[in-house]
N, C-alpha and C positions, 0 to 999 in steps of 0.2 A: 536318368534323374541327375539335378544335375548339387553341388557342394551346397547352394543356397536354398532348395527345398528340402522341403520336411514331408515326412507322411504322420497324416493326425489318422487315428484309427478310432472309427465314430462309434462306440458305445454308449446306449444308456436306458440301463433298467432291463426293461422287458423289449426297449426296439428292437427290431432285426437291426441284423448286420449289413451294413451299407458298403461295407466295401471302405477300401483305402480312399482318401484325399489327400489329393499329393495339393500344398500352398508353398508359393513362393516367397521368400522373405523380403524383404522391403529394404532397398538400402537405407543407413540415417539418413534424416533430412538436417539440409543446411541450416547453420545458425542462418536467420534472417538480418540481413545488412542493410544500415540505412543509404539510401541513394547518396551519390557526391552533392547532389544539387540539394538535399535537404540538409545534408549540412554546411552549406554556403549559404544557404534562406537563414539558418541561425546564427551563423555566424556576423551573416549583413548583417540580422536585426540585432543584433547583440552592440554591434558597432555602432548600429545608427543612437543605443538608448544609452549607451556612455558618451557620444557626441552631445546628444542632448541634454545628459546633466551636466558635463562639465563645460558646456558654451550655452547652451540654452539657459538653464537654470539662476548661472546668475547674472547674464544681463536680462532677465527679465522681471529679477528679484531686484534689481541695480544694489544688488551688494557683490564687489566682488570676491574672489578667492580668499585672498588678503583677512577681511573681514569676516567671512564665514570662520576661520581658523581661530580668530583674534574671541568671538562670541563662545565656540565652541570649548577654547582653552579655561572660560570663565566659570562653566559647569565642571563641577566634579567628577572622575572618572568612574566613580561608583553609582552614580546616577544616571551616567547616558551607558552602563552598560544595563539597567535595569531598563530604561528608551528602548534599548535594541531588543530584552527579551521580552518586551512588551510587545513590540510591534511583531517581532518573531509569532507569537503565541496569537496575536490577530490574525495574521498569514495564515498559522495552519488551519485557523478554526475554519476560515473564508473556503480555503479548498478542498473540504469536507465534500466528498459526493453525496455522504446522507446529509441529515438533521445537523445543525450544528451541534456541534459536541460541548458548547462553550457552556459556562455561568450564565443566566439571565441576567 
């Protein structure tokens, strides 16, 4: 018998006695590792969706940088961070697996 088995001794109640089982232990299993290449798929996609708001976005809006800045500084800081927890709070309800969770 070897350091990694065990003897279970099967008792119970009124069975007969079955005798020893010798089980072997099971090494840990490994943390599961994501592939190199899945995180190079997120990485590209990550890169391609900042390429695309900051070249996309505003020649398509034809406002550019400049002006985004210029609009943005005219809102109050206390309102576009209520913007952001607004839109945060849309986000999570959206990725709810059940029912939405949200107010009607």
């Amino acid at each position: 018998m070897t350091e990694s088995s065990h003897v279970v001794r099967l008792l119970a109640g009124n069975a007969p006695d079955h005798g020893d089982m010798t089980t072997t232990a099971m090494p840990p299993a490994a943390s599961p590792r994501r592939p190199a290449w899945a995180t190079a798929r997120t990485l590209t996609i990550a890169a391609v969706v900042v390429a695309l708001f900051v070249v996309a976005l505003p020649s398509v809006s034809g406002a550019p940088w400049l002006q985004i800045g210029l609009q943005l500084q005219q809102v109050p800081y206390w309102e576009l961070g209520l913007l952001a927890l607004l839109w945060a709070a849309g986000c999570s309800c959206t990725r709810s697996p059940s029912p939405p969770r949200c107010p009607a």
